[in-house]
Structure formats: structure tokens, C-alpha cells
C-alpha positions, 0 to 999 in steps of 0.5 A: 322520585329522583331517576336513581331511586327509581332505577335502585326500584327497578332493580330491586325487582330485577333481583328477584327474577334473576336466571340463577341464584347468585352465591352467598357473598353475592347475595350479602353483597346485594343485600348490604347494598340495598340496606345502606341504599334504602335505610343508611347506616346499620343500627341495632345490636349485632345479632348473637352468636348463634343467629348465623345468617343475621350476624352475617347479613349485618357484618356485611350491611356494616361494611358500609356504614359511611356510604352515601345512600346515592353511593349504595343506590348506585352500586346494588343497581351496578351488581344486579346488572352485572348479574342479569348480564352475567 
């Protein structure tokens, strides 16, 4: 395992033992960081109307459709360090 995948590992666990919740455009942040990181590009249909929360979640991870994984690795790995710091 190359060491960006294994420090994008460890703060995916990090994440989760952050001291406060991080508001919401922060979570859609992580979460679309770590989608692009660990799966590339978004796929699929965009969820209807009136499934809010994945219509959101894959607004966000859409965003970033063209990102180099290593790119995404690096930037959710940059946001959960910021955010343990924080």
C-alpha cells in the first residue's frame, strides 16, 4: 500500500473520532473527498427530488468529477487535519 493510501486510511478513522461534528458543507466536503479518493468519478443517476441528503451528497461528490484520486486522497487527508487541529 503506496503511503498516501495509507495515510487517506488513517484519516478516514481519524474522521470519525473527531472532538466535534463538523457542520454540514463540511461533512459534504469530507464525504465527496473521500468518494472521489476511494471510487473516482461519481456514477449513477442523481437521486430525486425529494431524497435531500443524497441529492446532496452526490451534488457534492460531482463536484469533483475529473480529480485525480491522489488529488482527493490528498485533500480529505488536508480537511481531517484541519479539522483535528481545529
Amino acid at each position: 500500500m503506496s503511503d498516501l493510501a495509507s495515510r487517506f486510511q488513517t484519516a478516514a478513522e481519524d474522521s470519525k473520532k473527531l472532538s466535534k461534528r463538523p457542520d454540514n458543507d463540511t461533512m459534504l466536503k469530507l464525504y465527496a473527498c473521500f468518494k472521489q479518493g476511494s471510487a473516482g468519478d461519481v456514477e449513477g443517476k442523481r437521486p430525486g427530488f425529494a431524497d435531500l441528503v443524497g441529492r446532496a451528497k452526490y451534488d457534492a461528490w460531482a463536484k469533483l468529477k475529473g480529480t485525480a484520486k491522489e488529488d482527493a486522497m490528498q485533500q480529505y487527508i488536508d480537511l481531517v487535519e484541519s479539522l483535528k487541529n481545529a
